[in-house]
LUMPAMAR-846058 format. One record per residue (C-alpha): residue number from 1; residue in one letter; x negated, y, z. Coordinates in Angstrom, 3 decimals, decimal comma. Each point is the difference from the previous one (the first is absolute). Layout:
! LUMPAMAR-846058
atom num->NUM | residu->A | east->X | north->Y | up->Z
...
END
This chain:
! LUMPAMAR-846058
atom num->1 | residu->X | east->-136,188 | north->-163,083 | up->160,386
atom num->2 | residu->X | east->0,114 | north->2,815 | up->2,231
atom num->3 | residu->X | east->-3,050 | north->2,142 | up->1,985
atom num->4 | residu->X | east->0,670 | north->1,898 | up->3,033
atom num->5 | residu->X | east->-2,640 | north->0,949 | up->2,554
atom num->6 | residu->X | east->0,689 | north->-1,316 | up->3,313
atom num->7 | residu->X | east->1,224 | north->2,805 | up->2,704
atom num->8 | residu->X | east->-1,095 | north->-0,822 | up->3,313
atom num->9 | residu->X | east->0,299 | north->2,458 | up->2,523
atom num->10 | residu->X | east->-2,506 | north->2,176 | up->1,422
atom num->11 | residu->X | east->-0,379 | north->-0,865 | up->3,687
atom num->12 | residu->X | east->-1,381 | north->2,448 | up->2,505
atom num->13 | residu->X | east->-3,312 | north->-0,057 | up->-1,197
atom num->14 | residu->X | east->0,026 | north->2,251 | up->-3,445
atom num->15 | residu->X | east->-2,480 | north->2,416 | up->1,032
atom num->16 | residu->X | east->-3,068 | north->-0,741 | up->2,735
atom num->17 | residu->X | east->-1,217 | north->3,517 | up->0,128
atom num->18 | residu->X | east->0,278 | north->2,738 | up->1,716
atom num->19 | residu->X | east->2,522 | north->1,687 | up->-1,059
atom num->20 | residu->X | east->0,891 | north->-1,727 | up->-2,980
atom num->21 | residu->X | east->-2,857 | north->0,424 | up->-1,577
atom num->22 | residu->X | east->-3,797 | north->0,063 | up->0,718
atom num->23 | residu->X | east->-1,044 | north->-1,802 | up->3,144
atom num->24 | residu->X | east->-2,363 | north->-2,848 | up->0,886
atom num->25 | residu->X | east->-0,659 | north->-2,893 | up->2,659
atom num->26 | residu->X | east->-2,336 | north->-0,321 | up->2,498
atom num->27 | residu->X | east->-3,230 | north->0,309 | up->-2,046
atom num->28 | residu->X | east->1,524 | north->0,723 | up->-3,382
atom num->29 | residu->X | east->-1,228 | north->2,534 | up->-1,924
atom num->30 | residu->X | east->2,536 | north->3,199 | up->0,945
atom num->31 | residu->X | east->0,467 | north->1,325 | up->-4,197
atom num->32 | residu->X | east->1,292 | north->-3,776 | up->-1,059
atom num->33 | residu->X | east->3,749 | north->0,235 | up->-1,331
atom num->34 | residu->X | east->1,346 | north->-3,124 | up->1,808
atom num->35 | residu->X | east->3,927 | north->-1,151 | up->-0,859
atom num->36 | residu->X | east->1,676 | north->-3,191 | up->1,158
atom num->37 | residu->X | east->2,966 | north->-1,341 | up->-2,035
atom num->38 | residu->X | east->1,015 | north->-3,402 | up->-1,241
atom num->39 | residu->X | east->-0,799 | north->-1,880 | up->-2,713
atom num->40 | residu->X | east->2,592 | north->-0,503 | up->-3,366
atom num->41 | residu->X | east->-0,510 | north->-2,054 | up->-2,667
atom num->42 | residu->X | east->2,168 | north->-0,063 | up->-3,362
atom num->43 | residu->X | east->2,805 | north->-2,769 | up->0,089
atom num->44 | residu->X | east->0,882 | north->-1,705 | up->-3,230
atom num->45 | residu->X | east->3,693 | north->-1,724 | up->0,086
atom num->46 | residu->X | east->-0,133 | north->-2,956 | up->-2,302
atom num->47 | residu->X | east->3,387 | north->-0,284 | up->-1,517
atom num->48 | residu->X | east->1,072 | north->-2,754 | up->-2,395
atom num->49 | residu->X | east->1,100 | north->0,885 | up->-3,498
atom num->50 | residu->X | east->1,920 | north->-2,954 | up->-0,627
atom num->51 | residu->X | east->3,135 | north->-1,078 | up->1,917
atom num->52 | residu->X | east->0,309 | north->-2,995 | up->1,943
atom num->53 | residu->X | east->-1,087 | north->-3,074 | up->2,150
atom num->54 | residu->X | east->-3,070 | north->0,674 | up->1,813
atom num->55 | residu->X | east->-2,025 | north->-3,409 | up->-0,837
atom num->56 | residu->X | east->-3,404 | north->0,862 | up->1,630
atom num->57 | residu->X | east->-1,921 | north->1,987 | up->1,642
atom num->58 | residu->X | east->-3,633 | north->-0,707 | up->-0,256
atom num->59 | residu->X | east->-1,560 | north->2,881 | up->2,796
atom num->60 | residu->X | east->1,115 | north->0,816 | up->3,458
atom num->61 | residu->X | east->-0,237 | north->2,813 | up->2,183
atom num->62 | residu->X | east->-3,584 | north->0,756 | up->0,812
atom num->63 | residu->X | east->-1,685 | north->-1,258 | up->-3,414
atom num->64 | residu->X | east->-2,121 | north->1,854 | up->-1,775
atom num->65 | residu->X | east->0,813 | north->0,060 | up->-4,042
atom num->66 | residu->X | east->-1,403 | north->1,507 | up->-3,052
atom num->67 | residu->X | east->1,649 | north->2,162 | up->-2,727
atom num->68 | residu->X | east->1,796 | north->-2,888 | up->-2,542
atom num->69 | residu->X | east->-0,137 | north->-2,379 | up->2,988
atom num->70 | residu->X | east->3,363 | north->-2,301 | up->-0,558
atom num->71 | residu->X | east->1,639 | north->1,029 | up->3,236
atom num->72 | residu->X | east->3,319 | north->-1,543 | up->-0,286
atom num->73 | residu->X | east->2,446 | north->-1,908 | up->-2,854
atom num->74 | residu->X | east->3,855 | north->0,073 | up->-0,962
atom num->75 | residu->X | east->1,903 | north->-3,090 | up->-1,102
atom num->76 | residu->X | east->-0,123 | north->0,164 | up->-4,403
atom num->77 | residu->X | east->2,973 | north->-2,733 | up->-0,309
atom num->78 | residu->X | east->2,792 | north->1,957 | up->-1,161
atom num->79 | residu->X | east->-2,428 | north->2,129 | up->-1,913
atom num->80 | residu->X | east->-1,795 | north->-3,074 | up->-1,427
atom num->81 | residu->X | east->3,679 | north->-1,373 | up->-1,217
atom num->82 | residu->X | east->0,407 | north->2,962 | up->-1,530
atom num->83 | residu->X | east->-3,539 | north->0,279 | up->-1,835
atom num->84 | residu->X | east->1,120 | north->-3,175 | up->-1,554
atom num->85 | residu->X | east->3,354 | north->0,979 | up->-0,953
atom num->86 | residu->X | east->-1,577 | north->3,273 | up->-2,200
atom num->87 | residu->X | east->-2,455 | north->-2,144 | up->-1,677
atom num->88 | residu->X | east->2,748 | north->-1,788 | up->-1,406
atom num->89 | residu->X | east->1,825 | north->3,109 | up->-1,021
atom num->90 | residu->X | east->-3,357 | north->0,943 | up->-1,556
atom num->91 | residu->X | east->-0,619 | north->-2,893 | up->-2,265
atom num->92 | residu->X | east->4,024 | north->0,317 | up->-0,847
atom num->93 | residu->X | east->-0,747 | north->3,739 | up->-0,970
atom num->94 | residu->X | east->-2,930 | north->-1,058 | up->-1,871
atom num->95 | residu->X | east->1,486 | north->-2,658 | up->-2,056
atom num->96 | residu->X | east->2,291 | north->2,400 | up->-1,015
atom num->97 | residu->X | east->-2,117 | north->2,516 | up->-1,255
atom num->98 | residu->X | east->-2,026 | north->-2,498 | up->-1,978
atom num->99 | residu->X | east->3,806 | north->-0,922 | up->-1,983
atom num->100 | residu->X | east->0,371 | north->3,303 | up->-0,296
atom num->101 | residu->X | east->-3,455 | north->0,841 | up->-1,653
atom num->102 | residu->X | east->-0,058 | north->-3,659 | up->-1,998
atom num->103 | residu->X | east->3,142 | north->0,655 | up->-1,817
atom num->104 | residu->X | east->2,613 | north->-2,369 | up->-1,424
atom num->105 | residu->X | east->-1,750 | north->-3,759 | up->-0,757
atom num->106 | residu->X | east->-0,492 | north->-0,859 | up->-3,655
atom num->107 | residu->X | east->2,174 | north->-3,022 | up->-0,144
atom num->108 | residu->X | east->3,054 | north->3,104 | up->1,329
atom num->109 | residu->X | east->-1,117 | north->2,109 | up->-3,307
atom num->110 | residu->X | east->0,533 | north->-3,250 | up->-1,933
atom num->111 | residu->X | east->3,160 | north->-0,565 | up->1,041
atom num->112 | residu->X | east->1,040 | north->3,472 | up->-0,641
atom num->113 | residu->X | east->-1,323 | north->0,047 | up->-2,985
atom num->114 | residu->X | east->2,054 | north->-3,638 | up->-1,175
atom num->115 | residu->X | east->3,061 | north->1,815 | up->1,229
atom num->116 | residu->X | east->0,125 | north->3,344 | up->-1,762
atom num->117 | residu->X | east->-1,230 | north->-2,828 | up->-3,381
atom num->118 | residu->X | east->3,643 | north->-1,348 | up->0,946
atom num->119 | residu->X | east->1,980 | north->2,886 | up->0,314
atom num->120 | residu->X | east->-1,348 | north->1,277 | up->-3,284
atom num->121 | residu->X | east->1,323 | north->-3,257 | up->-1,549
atom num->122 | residu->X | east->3,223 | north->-0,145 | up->1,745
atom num->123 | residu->X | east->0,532 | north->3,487 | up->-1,426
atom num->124 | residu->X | east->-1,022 | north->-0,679 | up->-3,334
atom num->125 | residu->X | east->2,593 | north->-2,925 | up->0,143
atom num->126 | residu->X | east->2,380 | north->2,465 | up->1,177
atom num->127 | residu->X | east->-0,633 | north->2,573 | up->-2,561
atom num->128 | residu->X | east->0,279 | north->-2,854 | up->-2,925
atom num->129 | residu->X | east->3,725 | north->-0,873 | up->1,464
atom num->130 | residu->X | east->0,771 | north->3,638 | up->-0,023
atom num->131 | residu->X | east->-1,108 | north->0,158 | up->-3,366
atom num->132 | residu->X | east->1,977 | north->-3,048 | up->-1,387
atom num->133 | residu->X | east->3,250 | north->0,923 | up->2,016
atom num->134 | residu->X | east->-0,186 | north->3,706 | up->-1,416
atom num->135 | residu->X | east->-0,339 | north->-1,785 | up->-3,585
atom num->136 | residu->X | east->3,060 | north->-1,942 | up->0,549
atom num->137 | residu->X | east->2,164 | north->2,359 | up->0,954
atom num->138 | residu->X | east->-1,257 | north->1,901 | up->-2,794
atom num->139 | residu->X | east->1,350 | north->-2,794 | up->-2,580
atom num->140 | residu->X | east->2,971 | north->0,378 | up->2,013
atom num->141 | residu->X | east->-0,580 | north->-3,821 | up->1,719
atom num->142 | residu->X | east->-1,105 | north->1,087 | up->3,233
atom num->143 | residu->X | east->1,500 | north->1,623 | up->2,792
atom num->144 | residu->X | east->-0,514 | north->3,483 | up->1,869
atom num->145 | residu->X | east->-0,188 | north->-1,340 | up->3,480
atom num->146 | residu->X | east->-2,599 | north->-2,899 | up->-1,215
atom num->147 | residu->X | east->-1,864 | north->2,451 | up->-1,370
atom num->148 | residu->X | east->0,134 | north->2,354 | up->3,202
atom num->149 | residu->X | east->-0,806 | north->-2,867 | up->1,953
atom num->150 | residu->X | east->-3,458 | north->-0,865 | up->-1,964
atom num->151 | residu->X | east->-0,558 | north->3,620 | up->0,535
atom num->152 | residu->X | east->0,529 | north->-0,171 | up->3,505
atom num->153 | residu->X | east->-2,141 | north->-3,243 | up->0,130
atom num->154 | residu->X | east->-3,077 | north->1,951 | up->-2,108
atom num->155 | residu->X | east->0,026 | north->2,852 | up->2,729
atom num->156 | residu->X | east->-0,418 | north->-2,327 | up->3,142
atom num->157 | residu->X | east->-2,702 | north->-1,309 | up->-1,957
atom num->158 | residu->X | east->-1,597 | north->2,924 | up->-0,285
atom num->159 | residu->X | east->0,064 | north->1,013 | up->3,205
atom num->160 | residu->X | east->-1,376 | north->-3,086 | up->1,453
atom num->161 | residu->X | east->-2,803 | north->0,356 | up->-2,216
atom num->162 | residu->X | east->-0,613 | north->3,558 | up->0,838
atom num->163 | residu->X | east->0,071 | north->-1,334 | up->3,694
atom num->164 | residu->X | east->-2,630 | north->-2,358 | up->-0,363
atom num->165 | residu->X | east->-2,121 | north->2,277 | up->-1,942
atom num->166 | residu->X | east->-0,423 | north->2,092 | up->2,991
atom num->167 | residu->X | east->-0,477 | north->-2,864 | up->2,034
atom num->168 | residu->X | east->-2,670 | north->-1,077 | up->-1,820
atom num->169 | residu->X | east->-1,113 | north->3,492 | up->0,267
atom num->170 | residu->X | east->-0,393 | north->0,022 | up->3,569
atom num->171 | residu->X | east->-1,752 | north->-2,953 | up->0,698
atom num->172 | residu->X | east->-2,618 | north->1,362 | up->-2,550
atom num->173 | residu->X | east->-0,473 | north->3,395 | up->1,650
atom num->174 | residu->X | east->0,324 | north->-1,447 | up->3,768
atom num->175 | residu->X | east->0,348 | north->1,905 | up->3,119
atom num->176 | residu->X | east->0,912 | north->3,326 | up->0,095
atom num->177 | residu->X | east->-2,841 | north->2,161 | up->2,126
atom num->178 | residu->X | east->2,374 | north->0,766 | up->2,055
atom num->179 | residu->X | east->0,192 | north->-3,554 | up->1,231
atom num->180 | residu->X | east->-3,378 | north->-0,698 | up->-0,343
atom num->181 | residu->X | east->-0,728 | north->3,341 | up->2,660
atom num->182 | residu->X | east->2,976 | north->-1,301 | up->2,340
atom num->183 | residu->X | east->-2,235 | north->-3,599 | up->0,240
atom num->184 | residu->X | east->-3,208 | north->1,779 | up->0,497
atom num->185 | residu->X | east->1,771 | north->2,059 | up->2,881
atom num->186 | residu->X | east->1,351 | north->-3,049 | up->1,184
atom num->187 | residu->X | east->-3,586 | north->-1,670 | up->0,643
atom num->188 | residu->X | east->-1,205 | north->3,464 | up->1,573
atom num->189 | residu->X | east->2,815 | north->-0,177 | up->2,590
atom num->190 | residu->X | east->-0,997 | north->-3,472 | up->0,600
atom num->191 | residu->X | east->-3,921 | north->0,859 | up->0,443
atom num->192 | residu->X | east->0,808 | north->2,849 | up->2,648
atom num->193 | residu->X | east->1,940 | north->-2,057 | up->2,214
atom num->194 | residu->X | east->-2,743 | north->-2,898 | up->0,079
atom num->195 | residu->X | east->-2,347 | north->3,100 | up->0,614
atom num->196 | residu->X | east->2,334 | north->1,702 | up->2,878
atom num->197 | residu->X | east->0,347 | north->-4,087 | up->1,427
atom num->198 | residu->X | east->-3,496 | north->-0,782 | up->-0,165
atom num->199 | residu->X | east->-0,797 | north->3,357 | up->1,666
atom num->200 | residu->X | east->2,323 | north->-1,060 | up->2,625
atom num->201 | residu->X | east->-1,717 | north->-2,956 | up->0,595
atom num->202 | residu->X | east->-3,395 | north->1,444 | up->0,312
atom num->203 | residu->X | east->1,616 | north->2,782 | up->2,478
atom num->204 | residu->X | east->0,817 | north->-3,468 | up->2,332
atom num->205 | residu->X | east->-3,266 | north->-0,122 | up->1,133
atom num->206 | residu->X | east->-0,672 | north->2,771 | up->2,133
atom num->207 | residu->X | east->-3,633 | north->1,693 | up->-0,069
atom num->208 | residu->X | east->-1,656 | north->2,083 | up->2,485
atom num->209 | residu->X | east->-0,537 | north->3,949 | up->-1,427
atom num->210 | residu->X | east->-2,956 | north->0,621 | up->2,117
atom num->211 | residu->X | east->-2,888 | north->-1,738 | up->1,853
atom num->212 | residu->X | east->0,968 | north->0,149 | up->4,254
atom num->213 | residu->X | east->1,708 | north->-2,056 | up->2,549
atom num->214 | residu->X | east->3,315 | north->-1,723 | up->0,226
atom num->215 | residu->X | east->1,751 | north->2,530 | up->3,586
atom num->216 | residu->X | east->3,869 | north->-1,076 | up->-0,839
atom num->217 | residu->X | east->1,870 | north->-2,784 | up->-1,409
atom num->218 | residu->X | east->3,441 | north->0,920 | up->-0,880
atom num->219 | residu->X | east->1,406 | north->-3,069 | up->-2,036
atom num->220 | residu->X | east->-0,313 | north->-2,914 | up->1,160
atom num->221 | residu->X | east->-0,016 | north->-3,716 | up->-2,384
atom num->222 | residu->X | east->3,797 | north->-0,951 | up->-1,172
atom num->223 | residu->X | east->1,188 | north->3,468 | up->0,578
atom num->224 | residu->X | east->2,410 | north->1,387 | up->-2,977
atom num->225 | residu->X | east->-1,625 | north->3,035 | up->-1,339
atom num->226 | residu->X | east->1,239 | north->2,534 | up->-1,513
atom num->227 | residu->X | east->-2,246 | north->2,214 | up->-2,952
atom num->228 | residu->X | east->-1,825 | north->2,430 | up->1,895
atom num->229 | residu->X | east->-0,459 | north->-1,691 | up->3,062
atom num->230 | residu->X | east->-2,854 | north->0,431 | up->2,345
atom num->231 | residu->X | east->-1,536 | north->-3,349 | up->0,372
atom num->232 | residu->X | east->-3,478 | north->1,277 | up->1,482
atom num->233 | residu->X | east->-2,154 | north->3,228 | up->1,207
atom num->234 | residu->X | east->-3,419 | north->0,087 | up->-0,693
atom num->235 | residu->X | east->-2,277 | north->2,675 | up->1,749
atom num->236 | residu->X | east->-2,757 | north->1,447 | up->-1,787
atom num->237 | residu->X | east->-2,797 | north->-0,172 | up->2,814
atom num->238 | residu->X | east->-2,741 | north->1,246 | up->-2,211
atom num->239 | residu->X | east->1,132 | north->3,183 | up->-0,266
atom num->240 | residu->X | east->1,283 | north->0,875 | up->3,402
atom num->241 | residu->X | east->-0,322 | north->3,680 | up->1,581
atom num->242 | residu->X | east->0,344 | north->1,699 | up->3,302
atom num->243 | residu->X | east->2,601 | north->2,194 | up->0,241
atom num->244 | residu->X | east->-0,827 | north->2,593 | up->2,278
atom num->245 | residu->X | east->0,721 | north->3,830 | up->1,482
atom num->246 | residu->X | east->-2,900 | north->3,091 | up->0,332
atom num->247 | residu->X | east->0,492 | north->3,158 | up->0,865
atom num->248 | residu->X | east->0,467 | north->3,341 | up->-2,113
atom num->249 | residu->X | east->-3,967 | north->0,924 | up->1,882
atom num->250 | residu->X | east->-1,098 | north->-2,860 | up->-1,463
atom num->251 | residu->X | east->1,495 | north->0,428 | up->-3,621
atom num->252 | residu->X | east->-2,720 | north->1,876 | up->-1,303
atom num->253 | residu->X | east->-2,501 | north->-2,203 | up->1,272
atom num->254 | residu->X | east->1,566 | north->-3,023 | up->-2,480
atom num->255 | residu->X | east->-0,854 | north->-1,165 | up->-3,152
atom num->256 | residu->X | east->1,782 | north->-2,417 | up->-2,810
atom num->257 | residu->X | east->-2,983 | north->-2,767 | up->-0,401
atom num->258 | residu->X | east->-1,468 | north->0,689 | up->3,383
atom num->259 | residu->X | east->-1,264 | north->-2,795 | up->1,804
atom num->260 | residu->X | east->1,330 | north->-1,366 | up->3,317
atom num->261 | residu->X | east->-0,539 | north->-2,220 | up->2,686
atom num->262 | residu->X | east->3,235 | north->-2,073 | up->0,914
atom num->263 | residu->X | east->-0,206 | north->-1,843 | up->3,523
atom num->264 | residu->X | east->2,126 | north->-2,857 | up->1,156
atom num->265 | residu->X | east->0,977 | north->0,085 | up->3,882
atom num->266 | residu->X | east->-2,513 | north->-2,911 | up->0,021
atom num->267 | residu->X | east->-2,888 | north->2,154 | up->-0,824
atom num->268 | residu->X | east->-0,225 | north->-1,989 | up->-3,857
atom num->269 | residu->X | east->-1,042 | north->3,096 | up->-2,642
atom num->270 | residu->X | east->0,472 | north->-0,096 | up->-3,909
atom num->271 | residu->X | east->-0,277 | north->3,087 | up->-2,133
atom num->272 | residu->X | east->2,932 | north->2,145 | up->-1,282
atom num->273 | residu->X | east->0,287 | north->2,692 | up->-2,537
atom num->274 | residu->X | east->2,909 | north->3,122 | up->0,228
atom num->275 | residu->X | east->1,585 | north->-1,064 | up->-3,214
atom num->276 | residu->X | east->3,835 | north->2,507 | up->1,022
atom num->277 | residu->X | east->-0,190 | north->3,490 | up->2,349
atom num->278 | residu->X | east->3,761 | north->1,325 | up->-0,073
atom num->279 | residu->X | east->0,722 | north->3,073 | up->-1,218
atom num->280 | residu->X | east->2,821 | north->1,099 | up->2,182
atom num->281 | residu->X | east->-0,083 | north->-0,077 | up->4,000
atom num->282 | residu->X | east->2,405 | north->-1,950 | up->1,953
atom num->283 | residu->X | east->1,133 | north->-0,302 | up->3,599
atom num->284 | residu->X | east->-1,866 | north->-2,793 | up->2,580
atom num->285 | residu->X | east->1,969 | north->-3,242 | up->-0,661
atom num->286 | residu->X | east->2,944 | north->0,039 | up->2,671
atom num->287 | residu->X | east->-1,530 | north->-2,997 | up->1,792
atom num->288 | residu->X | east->-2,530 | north->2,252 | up->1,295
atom num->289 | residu->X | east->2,310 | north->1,186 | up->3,212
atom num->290 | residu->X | east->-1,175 | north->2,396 | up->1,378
atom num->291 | residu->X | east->1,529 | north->3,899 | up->-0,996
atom num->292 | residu->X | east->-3,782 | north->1,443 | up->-0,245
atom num->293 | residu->X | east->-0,611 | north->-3,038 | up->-2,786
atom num->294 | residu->X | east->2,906 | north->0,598 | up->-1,537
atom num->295 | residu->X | east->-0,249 | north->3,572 | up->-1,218
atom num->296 | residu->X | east->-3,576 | north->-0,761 | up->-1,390
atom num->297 | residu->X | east->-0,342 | north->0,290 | up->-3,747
atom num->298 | residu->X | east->-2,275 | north->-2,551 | up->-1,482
atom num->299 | residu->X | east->-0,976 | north->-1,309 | up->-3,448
atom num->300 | residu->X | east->-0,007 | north->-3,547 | up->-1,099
atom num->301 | residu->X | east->-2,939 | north->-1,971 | up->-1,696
atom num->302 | residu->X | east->-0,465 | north->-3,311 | up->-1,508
atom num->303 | residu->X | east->-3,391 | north->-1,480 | up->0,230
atom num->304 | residu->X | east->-0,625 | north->-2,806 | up->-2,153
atom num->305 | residu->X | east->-1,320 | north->-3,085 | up->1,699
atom num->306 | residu->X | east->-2,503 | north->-3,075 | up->-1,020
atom num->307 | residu->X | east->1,318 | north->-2,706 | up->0,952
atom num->308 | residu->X | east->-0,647 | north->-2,836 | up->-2,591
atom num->309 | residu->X | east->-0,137 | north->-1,900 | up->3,465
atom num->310 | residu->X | east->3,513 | north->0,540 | up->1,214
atom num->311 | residu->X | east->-1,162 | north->1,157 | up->3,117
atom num->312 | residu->X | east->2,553 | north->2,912 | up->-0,303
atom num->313 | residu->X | east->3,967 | north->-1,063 | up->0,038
atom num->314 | residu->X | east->3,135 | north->2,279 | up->-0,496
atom num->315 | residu->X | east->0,528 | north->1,699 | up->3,476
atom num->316 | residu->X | east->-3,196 | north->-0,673 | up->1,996
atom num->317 | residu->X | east->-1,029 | north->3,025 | up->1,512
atom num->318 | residu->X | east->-4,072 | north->1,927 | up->-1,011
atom num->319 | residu->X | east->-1,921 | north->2,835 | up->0,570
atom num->320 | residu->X | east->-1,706 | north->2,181 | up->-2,860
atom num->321 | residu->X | east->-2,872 | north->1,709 | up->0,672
atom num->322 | residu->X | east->-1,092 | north->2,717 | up->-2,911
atom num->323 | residu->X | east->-2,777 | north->2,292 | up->0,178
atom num->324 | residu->X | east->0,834 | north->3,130 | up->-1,637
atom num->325 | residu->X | east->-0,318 | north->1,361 | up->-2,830
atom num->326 | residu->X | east->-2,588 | north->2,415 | up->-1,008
atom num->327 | residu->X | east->0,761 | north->2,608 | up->-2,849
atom num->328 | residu->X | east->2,657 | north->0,845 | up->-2,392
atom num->329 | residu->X | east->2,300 | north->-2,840 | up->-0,549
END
């Protein structure tokens, strides 16, 4: 979501006094500071942070809406599917991890264990026919290559008892950590994604920033959008401010906080405070025509408006009226 003040241009009347500066009307105290200009208001584009079908919009253009007001929503179905699908991977992930930390099953041990008690028999059978073919050949009845082949017989044996030792070995210390940390980070990857999804879903529904009024719709229902799309502006009314033009004269005779009266061409008056005095001196605005205007310096203030009414909209043209000042600033 974006703000921007809205720029309307200054029309002829920027400066109803004199000469550009003090003045009065018929009746009107001559030391008022009196400055015309338009209204602005700050403009809040409501952008979606999720991309894609628009599925409803629940204001239109000329509603009034609070902050956290649901303003519009974006179709969840893909993102929904895809929720789903992560749980799964979650639960997957998690199962895993609780193998991992479990260990090998007891009935696994056992049967380790009832292997490695075989191999240490089969070698002991081994070793006795090594032992009774070396004896032969000894008493010169046996032969070398039976002999060499009960050797040969007692060293397989041995080996596939020192095999299942170490089997039994590792199902008896488990998991290595290693494994155990590559499950854990497993089930993390899983829990940010259902974070980043569910975030995604709550980002659907689109909320108003600030308290104002609905001026623009941009999106309209069943439009494709795209993340960062404008789908509404909402202008903050309540704090609206005349933007207006005085004099260098007059400069001195202004005050941050002072108060003002701000007219509306049909005579309505609400209070307004100076709440910006520029510190820098510009040109008249061009639309002011003609070549005496135009080589005027002036200064530009913001006076800051009530108008928890509305009564003042973006562009409408007002007088302020400030008395001035009276000391050191």
């Amino acid at each position: 979501m974006t703000r921007r003040s809205r720029a309307v241009p200054l029309a002829s009347a920027l400066l109803v006094v004199g000469a550009l500066g003090s003045g009065c009307g018929e009746g009107e105290d001559p030391g008022l500071i009196v400055a015309s200009g338009h209204v602005e208001a700050t403009e809040v584009r409501v952008s979606t942070k999720a991309a894609g079908t628009v599925e409803s919009l629940a204001v239109d253009e000329g509603h009034t809406v609070v902050a956290g007001q649901e303003l519009a929503r974006i179709d969840t179905t893909d993102t929904r599917l895809a929720l789903d699908a992560a749980r799964a991977e979650r639960a997957l992930a998690e199962a895993e991890l609780r193998l991992r930390l479990a260990g090998s099953r007891v009935e696994d041990v056992g049967e380790a264990k009832a292997q490695v008690g075989r191999a240490e028999a089969d070698l002991a059978g081994a070793q006795g026919d090594l032992d009774r073919m070396e004896g032969l050949l000894a008493a010169g009845s046996g032969t070398t290559k039976a002999r060499d082949d009960a050797r040969t017989r007692r060293d397989v044996a041995r080996g596939a008892l020192d095999a299942a030792r170490e089997r039994l070995k590792r199902l008896e210390t488990g998991f290595r950590p290693e494994e155990k940390d590559a499950a854990r980070a497993r089930l993390d990857a899983t829990d940010a994604r259902i974070a980043q999804l569910a975030q995604q879903l709550e980002d659907a529904r689109i909320v108003s920033p600030v308290a104002g009024v609905v001026t623009e719709k941009l999106a309209e229902q069943g439009e494709l959008a795209a993340r960062g799309t404008g789908i509404l502006v909402v202008t903050d009314l309540a704090n609206a401010w005349l933007n207006a033009y005085v004099a260098e004269p007059d400069l001195a005779r202004l005050r941050l906080g002072q108060e003002a009266e701000v007219l509306t061409d049909d005579g309505q008056v609400r209070k307004g405070r100076v709440s910006f005095v520029a510190s820098r001196a510009e040109f008249t605005p061009k639309n002011v025509q003609t070549r005496d205007e135009r080589v005027k310096l002036v200064y530009r203030i913001k006076v800051a408006l009530e108008n928890a009414d509305g009564l003042f909209k973006p562009g409408m043209p007002a007088t302020a009226r400030l008395r001035p000042a009276q000391g050191r600033p």
